[in-house]
py3Dmol code that shows the C-alpha trace and the ligand (Angstrom):
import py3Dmol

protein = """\
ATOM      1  CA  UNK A   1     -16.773 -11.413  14.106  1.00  0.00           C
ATOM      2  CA  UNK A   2     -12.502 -11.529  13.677  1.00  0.00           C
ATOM      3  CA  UNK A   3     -11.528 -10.554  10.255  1.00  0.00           C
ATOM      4  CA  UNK A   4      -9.474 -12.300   8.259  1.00  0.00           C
ATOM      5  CA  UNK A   5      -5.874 -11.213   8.490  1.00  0.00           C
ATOM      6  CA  UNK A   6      -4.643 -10.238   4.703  1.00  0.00           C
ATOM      7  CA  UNK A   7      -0.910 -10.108   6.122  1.00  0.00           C
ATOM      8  CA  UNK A   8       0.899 -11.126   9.210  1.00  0.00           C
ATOM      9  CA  UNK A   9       3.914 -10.137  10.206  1.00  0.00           C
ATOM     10  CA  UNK A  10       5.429 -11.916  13.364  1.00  0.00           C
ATOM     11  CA  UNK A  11       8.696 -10.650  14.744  1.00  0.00           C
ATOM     12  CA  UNK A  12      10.313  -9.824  11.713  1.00  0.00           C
ATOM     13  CA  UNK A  13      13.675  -8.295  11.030  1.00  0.00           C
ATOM     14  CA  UNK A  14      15.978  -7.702   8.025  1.00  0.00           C
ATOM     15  CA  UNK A  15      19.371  -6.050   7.657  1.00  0.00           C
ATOM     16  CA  UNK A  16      20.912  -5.141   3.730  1.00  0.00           C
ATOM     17  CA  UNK A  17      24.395  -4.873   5.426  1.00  0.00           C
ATOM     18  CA  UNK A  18      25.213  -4.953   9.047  1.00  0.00           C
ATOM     19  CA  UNK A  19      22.314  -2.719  10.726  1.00  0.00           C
ATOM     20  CA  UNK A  20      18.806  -3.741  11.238  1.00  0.00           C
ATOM     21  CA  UNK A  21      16.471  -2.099   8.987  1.00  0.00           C
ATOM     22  CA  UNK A  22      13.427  -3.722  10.012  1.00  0.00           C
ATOM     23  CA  UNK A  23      13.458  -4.870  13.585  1.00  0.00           C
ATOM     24  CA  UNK A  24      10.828  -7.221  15.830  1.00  0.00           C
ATOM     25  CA  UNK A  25       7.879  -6.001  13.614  1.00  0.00           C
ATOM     26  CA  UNK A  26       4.043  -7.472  14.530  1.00  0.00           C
ATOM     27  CA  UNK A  27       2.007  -6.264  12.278  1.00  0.00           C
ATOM     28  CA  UNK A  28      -1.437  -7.467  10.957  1.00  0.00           C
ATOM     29  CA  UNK A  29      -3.747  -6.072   8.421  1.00  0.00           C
ATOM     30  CA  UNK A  30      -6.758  -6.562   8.158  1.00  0.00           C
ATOM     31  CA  UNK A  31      -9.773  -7.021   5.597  1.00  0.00           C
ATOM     32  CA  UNK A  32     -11.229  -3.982   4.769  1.00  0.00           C
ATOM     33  CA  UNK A  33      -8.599  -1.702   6.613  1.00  0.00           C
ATOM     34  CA  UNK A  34      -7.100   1.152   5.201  1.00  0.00           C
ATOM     35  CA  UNK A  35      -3.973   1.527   6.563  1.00  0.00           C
ATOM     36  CA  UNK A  36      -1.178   4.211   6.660  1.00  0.00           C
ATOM     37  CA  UNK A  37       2.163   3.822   7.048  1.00  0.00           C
ATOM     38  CA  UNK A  38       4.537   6.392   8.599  1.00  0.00           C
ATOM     39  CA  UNK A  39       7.965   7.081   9.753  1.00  0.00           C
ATOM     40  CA  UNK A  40      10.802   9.379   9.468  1.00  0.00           C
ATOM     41  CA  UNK A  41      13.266   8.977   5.914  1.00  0.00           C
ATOM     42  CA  UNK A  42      14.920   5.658   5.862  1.00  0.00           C
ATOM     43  CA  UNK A  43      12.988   4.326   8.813  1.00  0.00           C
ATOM     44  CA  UNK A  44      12.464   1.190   6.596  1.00  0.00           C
ATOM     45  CA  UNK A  45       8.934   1.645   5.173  1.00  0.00           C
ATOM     46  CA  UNK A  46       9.909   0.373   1.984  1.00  0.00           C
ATOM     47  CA  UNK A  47      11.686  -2.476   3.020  1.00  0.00           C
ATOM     48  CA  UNK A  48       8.782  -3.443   5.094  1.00  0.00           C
ATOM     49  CA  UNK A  49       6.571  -3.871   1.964  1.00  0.00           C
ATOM     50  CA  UNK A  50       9.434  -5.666  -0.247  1.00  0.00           C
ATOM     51  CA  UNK A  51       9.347  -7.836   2.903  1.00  0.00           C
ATOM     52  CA  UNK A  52       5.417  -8.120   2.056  1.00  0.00           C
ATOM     53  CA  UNK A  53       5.608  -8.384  -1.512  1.00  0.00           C
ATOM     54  CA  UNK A  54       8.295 -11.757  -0.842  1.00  0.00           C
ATOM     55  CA  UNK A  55      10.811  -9.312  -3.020  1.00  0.00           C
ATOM     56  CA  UNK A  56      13.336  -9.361   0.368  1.00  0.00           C
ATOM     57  CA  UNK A  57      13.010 -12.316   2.944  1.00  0.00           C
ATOM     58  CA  UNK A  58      13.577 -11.294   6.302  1.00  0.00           C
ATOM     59  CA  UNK A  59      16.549 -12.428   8.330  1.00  0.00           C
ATOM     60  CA  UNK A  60      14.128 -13.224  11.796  1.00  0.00           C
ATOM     61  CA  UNK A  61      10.305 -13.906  11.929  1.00  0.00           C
ATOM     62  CA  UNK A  62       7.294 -15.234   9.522  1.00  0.00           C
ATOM     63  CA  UNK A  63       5.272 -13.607   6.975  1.00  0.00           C
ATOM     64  CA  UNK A  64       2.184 -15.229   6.119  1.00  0.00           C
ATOM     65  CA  UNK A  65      -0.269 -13.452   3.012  1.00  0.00           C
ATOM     66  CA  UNK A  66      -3.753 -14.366   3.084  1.00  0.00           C
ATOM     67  CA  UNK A  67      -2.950 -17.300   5.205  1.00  0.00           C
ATOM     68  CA  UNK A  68      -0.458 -18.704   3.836  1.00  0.00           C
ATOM     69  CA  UNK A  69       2.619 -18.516   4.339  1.00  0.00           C
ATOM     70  CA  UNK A  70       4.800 -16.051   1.951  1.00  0.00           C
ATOM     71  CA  UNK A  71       7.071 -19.082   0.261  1.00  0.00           C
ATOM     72  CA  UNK A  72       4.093 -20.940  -0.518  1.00  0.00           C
ATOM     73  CA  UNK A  73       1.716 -17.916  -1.751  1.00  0.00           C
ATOM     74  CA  UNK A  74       1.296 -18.466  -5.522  1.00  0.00           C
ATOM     75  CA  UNK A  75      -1.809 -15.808  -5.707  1.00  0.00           C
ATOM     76  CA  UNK A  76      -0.309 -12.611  -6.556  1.00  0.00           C
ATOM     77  CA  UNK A  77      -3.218 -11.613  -8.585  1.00  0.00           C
ATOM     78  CA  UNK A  78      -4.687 -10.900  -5.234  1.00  0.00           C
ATOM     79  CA  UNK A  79      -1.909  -8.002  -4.568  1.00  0.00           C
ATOM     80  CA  UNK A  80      -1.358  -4.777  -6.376  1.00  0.00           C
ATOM     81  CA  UNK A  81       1.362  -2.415  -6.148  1.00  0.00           C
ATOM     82  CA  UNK A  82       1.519   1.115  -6.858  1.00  0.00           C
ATOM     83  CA  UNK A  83       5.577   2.112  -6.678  1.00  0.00           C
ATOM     84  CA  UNK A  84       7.206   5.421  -5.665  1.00  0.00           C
ATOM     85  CA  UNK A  85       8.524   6.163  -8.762  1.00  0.00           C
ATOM     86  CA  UNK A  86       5.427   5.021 -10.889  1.00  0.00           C
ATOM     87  CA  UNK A  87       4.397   8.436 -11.784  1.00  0.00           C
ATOM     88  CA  UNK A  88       7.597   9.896 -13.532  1.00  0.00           C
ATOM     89  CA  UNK A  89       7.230   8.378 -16.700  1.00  0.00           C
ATOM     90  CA  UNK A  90       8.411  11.109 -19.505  1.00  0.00           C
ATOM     91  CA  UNK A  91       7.190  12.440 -22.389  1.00  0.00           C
ATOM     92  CA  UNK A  92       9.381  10.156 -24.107  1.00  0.00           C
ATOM     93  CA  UNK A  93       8.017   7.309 -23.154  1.00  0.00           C
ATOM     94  CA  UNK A  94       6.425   4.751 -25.739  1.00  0.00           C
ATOM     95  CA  UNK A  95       3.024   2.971 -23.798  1.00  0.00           C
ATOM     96  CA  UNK A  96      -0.381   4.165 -24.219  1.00  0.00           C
ATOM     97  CA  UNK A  97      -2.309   4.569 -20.994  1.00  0.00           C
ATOM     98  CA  UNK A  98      -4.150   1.251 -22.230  1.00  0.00           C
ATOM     99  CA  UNK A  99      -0.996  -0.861 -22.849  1.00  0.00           C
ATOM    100  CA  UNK A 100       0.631   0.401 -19.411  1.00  0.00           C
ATOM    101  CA  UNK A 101      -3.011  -0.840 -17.332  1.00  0.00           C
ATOM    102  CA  UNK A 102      -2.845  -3.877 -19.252  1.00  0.00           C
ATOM    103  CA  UNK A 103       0.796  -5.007 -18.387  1.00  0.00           C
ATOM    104  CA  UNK A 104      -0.583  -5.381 -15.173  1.00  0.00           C
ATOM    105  CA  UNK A 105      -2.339  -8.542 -16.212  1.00  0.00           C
ATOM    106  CA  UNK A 106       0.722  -9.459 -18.345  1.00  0.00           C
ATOM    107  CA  UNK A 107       3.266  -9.652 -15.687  1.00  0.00           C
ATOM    108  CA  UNK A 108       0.884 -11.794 -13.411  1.00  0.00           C
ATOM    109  CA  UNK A 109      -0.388 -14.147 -15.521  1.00  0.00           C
ATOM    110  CA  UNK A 110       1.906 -14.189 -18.341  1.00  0.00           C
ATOM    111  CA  UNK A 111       1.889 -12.965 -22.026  1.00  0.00           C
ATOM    112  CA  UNK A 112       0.183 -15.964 -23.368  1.00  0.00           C
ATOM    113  CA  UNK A 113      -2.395 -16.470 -21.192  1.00  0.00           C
ATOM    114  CA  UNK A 114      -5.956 -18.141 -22.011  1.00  0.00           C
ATOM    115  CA  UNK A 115      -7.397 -14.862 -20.725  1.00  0.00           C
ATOM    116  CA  UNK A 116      -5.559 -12.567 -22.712  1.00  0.00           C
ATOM    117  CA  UNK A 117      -8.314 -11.490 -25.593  1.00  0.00           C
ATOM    118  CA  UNK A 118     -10.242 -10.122 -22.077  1.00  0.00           C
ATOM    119  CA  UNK A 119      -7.175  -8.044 -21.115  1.00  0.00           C
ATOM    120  CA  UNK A 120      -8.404  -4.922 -23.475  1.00  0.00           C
ATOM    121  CA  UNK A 121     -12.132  -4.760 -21.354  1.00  0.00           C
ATOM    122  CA  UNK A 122     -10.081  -5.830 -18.302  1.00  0.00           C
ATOM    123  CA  UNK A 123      -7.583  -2.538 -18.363  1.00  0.00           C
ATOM    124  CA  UNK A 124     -10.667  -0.468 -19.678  1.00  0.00           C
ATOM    125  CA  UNK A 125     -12.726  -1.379 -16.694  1.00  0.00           C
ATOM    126  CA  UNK A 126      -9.861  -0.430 -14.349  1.00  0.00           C
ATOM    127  CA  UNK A 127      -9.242   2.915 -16.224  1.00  0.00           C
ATOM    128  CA  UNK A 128     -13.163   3.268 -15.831  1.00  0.00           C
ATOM    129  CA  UNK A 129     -12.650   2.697 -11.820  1.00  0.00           C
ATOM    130  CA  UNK A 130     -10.131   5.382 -11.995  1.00  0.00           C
ATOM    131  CA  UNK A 131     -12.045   8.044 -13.974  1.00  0.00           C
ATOM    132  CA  UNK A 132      -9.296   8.029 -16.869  1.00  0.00           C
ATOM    133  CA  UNK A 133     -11.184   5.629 -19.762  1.00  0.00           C
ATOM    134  CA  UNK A 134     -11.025   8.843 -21.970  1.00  0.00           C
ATOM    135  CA  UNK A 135      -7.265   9.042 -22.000  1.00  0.00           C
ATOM    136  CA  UNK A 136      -6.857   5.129 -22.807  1.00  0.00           C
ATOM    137  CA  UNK A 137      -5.206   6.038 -26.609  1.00  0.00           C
ATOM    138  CA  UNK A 138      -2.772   9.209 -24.897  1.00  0.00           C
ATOM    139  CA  UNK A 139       0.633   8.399 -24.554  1.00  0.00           C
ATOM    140  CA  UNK A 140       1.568   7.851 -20.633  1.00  0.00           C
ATOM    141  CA  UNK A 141       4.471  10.278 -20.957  1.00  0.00           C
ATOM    142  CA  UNK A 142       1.500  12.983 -21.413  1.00  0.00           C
ATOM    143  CA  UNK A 143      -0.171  12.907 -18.560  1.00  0.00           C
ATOM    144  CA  UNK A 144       0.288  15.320 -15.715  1.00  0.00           C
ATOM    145  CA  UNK A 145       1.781  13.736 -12.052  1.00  0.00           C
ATOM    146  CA  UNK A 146      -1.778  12.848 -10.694  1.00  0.00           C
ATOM    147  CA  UNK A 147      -3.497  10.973 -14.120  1.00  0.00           C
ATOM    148  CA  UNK A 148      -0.433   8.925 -14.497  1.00  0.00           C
ATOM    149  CA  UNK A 149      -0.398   8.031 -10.542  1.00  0.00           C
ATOM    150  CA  UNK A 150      -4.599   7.184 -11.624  1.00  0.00           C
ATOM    151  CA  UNK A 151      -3.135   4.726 -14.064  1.00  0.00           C
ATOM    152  CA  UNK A 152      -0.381   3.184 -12.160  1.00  0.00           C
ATOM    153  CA  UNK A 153      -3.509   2.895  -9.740  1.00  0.00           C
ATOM    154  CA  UNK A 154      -5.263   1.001 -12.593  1.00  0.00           C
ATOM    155  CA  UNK A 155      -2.588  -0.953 -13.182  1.00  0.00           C
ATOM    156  CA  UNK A 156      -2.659  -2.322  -9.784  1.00  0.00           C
ATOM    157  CA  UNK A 157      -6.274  -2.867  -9.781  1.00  0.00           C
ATOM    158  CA  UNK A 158      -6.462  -4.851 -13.578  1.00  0.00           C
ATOM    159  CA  UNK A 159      -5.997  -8.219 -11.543  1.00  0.00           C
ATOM    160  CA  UNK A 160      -8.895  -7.637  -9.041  1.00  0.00           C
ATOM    161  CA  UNK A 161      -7.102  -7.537  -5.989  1.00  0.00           C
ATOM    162  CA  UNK A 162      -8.168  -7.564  -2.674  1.00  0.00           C
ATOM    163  CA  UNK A 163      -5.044  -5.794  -1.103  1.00  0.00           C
ATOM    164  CA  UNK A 164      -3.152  -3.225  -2.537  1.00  0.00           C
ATOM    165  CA  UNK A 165       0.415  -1.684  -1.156  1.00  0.00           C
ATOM    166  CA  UNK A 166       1.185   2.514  -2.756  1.00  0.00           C
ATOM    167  CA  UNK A 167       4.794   3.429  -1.737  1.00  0.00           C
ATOM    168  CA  UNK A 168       4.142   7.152  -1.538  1.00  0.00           C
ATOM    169  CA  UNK A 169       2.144   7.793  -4.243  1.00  0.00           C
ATOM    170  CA  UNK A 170       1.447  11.470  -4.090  1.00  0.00           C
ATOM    171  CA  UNK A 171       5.022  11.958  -4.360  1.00  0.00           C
ATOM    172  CA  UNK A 172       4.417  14.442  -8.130  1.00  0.00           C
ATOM    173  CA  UNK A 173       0.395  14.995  -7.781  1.00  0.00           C
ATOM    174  CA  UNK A 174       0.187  18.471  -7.280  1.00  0.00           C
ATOM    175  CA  UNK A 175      -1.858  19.427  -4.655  1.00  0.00           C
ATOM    176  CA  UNK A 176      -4.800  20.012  -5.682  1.00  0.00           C
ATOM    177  CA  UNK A 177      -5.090  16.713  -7.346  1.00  0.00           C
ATOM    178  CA  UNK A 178      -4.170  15.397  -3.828  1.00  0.00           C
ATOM    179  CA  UNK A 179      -7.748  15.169  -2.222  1.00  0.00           C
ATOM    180  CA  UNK A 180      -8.994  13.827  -5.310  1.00  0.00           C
ATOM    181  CA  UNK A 181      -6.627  11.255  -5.284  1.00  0.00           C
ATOM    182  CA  UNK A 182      -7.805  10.302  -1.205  1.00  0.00           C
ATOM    183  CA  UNK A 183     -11.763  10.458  -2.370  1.00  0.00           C
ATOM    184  CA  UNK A 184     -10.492   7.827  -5.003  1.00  0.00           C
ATOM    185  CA  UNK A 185      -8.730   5.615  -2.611  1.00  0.00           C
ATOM    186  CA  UNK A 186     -11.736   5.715   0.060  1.00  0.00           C
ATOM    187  CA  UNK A 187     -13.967   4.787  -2.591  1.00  0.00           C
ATOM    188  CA  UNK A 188     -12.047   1.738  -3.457  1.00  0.00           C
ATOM    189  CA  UNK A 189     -11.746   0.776   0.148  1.00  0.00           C
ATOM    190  CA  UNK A 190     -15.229   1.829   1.296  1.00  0.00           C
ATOM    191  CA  UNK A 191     -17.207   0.999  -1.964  1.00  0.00           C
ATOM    192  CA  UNK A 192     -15.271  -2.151  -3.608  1.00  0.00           C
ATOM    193  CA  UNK A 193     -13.995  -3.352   0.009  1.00  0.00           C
ATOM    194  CA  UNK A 194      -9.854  -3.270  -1.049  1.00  0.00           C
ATOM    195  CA  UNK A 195      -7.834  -3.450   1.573  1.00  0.00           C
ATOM    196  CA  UNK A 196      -5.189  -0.268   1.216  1.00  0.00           C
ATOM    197  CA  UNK A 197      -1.840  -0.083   2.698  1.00  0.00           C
ATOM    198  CA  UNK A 198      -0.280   3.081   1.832  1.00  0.00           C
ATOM    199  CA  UNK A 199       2.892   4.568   2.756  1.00  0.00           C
ATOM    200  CA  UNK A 200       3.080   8.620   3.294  1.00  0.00           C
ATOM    201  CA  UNK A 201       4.567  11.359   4.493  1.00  0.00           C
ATOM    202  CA  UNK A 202       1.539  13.089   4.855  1.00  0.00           C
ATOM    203  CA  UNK A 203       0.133  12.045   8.175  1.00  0.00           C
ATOM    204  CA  UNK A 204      -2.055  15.063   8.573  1.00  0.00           C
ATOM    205  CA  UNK A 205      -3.890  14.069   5.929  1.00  0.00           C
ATOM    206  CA  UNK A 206      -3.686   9.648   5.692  1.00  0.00           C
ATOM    207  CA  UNK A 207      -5.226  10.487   9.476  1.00  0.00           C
ATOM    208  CA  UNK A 208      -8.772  11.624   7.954  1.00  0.00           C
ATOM    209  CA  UNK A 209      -9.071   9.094   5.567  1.00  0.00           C
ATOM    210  CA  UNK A 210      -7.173   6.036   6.665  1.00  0.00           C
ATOM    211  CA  UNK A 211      -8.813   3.627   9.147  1.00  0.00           C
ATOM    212  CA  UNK A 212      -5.572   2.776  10.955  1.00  0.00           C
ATOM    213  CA  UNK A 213      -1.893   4.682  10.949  1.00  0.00           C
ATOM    214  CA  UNK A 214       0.891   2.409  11.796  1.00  0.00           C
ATOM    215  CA  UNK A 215       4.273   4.975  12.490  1.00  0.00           C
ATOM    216  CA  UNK A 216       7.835   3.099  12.277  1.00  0.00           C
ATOM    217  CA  UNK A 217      11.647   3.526  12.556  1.00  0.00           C
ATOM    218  CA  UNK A 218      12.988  -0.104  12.521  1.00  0.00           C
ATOM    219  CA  UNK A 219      10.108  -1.194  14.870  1.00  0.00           C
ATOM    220  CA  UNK A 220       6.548  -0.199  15.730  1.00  0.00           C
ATOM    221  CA  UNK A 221       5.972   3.216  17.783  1.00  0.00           C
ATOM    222  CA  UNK A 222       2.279   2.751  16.794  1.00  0.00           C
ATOM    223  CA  UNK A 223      -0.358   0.626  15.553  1.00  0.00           C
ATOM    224  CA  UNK A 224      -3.959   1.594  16.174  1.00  0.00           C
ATOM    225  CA  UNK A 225      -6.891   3.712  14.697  1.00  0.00           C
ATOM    226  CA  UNK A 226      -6.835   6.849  12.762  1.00  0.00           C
ATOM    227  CA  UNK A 227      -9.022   8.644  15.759  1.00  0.00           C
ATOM    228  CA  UNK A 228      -7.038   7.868  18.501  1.00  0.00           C
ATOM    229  CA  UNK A 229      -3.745   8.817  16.439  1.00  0.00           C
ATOM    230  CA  UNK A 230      -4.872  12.496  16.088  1.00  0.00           C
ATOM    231  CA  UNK A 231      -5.710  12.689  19.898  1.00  0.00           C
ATOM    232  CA  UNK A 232      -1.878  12.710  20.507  1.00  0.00           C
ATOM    233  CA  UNK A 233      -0.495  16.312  20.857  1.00  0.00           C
ATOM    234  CA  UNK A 234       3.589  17.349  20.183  1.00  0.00           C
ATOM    235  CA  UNK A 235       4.750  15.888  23.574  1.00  0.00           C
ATOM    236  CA  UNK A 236       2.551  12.887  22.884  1.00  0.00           C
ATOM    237  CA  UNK A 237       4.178  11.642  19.886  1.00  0.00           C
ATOM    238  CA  UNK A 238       7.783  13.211  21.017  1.00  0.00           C
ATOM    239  CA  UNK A 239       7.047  10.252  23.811  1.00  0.00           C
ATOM    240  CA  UNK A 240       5.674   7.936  21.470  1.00  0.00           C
ATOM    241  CA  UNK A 241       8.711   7.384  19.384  1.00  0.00           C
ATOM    242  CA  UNK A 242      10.758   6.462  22.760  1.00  0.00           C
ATOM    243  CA  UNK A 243       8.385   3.591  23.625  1.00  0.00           C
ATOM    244  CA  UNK A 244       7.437   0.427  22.112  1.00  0.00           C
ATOM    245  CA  UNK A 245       3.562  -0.035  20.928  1.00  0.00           C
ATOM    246  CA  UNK A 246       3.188  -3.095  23.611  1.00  0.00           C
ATOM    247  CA  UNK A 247       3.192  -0.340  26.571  1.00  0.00           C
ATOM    248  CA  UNK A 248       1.152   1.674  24.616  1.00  0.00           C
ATOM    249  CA  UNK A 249      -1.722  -0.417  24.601  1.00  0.00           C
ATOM    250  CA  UNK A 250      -3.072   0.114  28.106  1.00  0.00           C
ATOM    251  CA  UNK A 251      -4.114   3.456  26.812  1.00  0.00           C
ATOM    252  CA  UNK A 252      -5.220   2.842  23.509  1.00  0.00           C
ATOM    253  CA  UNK A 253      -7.973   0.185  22.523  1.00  0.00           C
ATOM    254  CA  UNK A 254      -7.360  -0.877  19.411  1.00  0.00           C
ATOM    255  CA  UNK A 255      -8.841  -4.776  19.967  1.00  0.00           C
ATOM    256  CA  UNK A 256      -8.525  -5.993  16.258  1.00  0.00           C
ATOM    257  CA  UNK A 257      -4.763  -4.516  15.736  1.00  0.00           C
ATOM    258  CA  UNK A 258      -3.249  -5.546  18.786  1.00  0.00           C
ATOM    259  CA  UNK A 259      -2.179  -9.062  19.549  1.00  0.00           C
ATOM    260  CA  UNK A 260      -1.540  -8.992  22.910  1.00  0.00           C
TER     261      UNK A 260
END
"""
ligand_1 = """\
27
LIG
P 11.974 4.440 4.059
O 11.102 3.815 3.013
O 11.318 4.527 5.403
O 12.551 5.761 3.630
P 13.855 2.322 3.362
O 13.204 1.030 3.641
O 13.916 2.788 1.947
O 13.227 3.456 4.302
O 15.357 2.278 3.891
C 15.699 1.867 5.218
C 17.203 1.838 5.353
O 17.743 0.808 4.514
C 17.900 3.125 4.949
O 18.962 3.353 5.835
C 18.395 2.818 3.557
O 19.562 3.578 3.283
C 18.720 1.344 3.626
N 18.545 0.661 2.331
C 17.447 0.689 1.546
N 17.595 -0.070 0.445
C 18.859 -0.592 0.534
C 19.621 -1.468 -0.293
N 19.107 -1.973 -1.424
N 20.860 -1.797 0.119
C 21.387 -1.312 1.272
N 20.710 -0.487 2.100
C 19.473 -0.116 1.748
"""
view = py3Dmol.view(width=600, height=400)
view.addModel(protein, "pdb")
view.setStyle({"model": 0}, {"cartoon": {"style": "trace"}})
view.addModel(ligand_1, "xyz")
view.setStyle({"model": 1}, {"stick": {}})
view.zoomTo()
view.show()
C-alpha cells in the first residue's frame, strides 16, 4: 500500500539574492519516515524547511503539505518545529518549562482560544512524552543543553502533530545526552507514528536511527534508505556529490522515495 505523502516538493528553487540556494529539489516524505537531512554548511538545509514551513516561497516549483497545497494549508497544528537555536535560552530568561511547552498551543491556535483551560494537561502530557514533567515549575534558563532541547521537543509536540521538522537540534546536548536524545526521537517515530525530518551534521549517527538520509548542496546528491546510505565507502560518496540522485537510482532501490 503507497503512503501518504506528508510533503512534496516538485522542482523547487529559491535564491535570497542572485544565487540559487535551493535548486530543482524533488523531494517527498513520507508517513511514518524518519528522515535525515544532510549537506555541507550553507548547502541550504535550512532554507529547504522555511520553504516547508511556507516561511520563504520558492522562486520555481510547488510545495504541497499533507495534500494540499502550501498557500492553501491552514493546519499547522499538524507541524512542529524544533529550531537551531531553541536550546540557548539563558539563565536569565523568565518562562517556566510549563509556560515555554504551552506557547506552543498559544501561537497556533491563539491566546484566547476555546481550548485554552486544557493547555496546562496539554503541555504536561507533552513534558510527560519527553521524560521532563518533574521540571515543569524550573525556570527554562536552568536547564542544561539537552533538557531544554527535551522541552523545545515538547513544545513542538503540544499540538499533536503528525510531522515534525528539528534544525540541528543536538547543536548544545552534550554528548552523552546525545543517544538519549535519538532513543527519544525513535520512540516518537516508531511508537506514536510522527513523521521526523531532522537536519544534522551527524550522519554517522542519523544513519542508525533514521529510516531515510536525504544529503544536499542546492540539489539532491541522495535520497534513499538509511541501509543503503552506509554501504557507500569514501570514493562512493566523493562520486556521489558529482552526480544527480536520478542516475543514482539504477543502483539503489529505494521504490517509495523515488519518483521516477
Ligand atoms: P545550511 O542550513 O545548509 O547551512 P542555509 O539554508 O542556512 O544552509 O543557507 C544557504 C545559503 O543561503 C548560504 O549561502 C547562506 O549564506 C544563504 N542565506 C541564508 N539565509 C539568508 C538570508 N536570510 N539572506 C541571504 N542569504 C541567506
Amino acid at each position: 500500500m503507497k503512503q501518504k505523502p506528508m510533503v512534496e516538493m516538485e522542482q523547487v528553487s529559491f535564491k535570497y539574492e542572485k544565487e540559487w540556494v535551493v535548486k530543482d529539489v524533488d523531494l517527498s516524505i513520507y508517513e511514518g519516515q524518519f528522515l535525515g537531512l544532510v549537506g555541507p554548511n550553507g548547502s541550504g538545509k535550512s532554507t529547504l524547511i522555511k520553504l516547508m514551513l511556507g516561511l520563504a516561497r520558492p522562486d520555481r516549483g510547488s510545495i504541497r503539505l499533507f495534500g494540499e497545497p502550501i498557500k492553501k494549508f491552514d493546519q499547522w497544528e499538524e507541524v512542529g518545529f524544533v529550531s537551531q537555536k531553541a536550546n540557548s535560552f539563558n539563565s536569565g530568561f523568565p518562562a517556566t518549562v510549563l509556560e515555554v511547552v504551552k506557547s506552543g498551543l498559544v501561537s497556533r491556535m491563539g491566546a484566547f482560544s476555546f481550548f485554552k483551560r486544557k493547555h496546562k494537561e496539554k503541555a504536561l502530557e507533552a513534558l510527560k512524552t519527553v521524560e521532563m514533567e518533574e521540571f515543569a515549575g524550573s525556570n527554562i534558563g536552568e536547564l542544561s543543553g539537552g533538557q531544554q532541547q527535551r522541552v523545545f521537543i515538547a513544545r513542538a509536540l503540544v499540538s499533536d502533530p503528525s510531522l515534525v521538522i528539528l534544525d540541528e537540534p543536538t547543536v548544545g546536548v552534550d554528548a552523552k545526552h546525545v543517544t538519549a536524545f535519538y532513543d527519544l526521537l525513535g520512540k516518537l517515530n516508531k511508537e506514536q507514528g510522527i513523521t521526523l525530518l531532522m537536519v544534522t551534521h551527524d550522519i554517522g549517527t542519523i544513519t542508525n536511527h533514521a529510516t531515510h538520509v536525504v544529503c544536499m548542496n542546492k540539489s539532491i546528491h541522495f535520497h534513499g534508505a538509511s541501509e543503503d546510505y552506509k554501504e557507500f565507502d569514501d570514493d562512493d560518496l566523493n562520486e556521489l556529490y558529482g552526480h544527480s540522485v536520478h542516475q543514482l537510482t539504477h543502483n539503489h532501490s529505494h521504490d517509495e522515495v523515488n519518483r521516477s
